[in-house]
C-alpha positions in Angstrom: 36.3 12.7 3.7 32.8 13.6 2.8 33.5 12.9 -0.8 34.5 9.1 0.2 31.2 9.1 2.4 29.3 10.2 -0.7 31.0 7.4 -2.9 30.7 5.0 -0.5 26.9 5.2 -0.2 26.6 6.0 -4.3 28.1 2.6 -4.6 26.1 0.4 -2.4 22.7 1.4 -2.8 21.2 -1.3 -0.9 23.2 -0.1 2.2 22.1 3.2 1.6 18.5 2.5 1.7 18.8 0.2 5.0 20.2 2.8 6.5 17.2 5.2 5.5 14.8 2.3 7.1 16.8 2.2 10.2 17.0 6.1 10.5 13.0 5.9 9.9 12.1 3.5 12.3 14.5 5.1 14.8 12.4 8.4 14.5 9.3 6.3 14.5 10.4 4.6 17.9 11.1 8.4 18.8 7.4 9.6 18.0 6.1 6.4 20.5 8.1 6.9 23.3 6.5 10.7 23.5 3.1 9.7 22.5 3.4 7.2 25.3 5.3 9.5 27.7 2.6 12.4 27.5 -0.5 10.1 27.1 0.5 8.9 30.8 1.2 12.4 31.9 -2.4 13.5 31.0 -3.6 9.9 32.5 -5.1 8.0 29.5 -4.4 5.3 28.4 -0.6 5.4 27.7 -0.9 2.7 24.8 -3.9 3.9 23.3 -4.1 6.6 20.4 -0.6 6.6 17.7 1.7 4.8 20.8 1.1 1.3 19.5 1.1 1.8 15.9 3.9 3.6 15.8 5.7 1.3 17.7 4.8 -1.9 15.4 5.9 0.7 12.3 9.4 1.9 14.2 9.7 -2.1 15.1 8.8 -3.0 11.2 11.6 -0.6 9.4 14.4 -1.3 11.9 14.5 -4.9 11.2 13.5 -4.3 7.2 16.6 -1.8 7.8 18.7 -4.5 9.3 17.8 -7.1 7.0 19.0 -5.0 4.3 22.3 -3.9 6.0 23.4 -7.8 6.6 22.4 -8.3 3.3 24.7 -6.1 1.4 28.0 -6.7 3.6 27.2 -10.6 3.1 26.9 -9.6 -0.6 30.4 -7.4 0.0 32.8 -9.6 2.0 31.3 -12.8 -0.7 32.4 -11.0 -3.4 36.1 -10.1 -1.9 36.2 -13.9 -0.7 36.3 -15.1 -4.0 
């Protein structure tokens, strides 16, 4: 099974690399949520400091991510359409 998973992401590259961007912007969105979290705990401003740019990045590679994803099964079920 992990063999298939391997050949499965060896041939669709793009695929492969919009799931990186999602997986990054996930951890990015991550990274916000605790910059946010403790930035209220210790009473500043919570969307001061790394919250909001963090935020637009996490924002930013989910939909590149996304983008990419539709892109290559548009790609795959037009080429078994044919």
């Amino acid at each position: 099974m992990i063999e298939q998973i391997k050949g499965y992401f060896i041939e669709r590259p793009v695929f492969m690399i919009g799931c990186v961007f999602i997986a990054i912007g996930i951890l990015s969105l991550i990274i916000s949520s605790f910059s946010y979290d403790w930035r209220a705990f210790t009473n500043k401003k919570a969307w001061g400091g790394k919250t909001l740019p963090n935020l637009k990045r996490g924002l930013f590679f989910i939909i590149l991510g996304a983008i990419l994803v539709a892109i290559d099964l548009f790609l795959i079920t037009k080429q078994f359409s044919i």
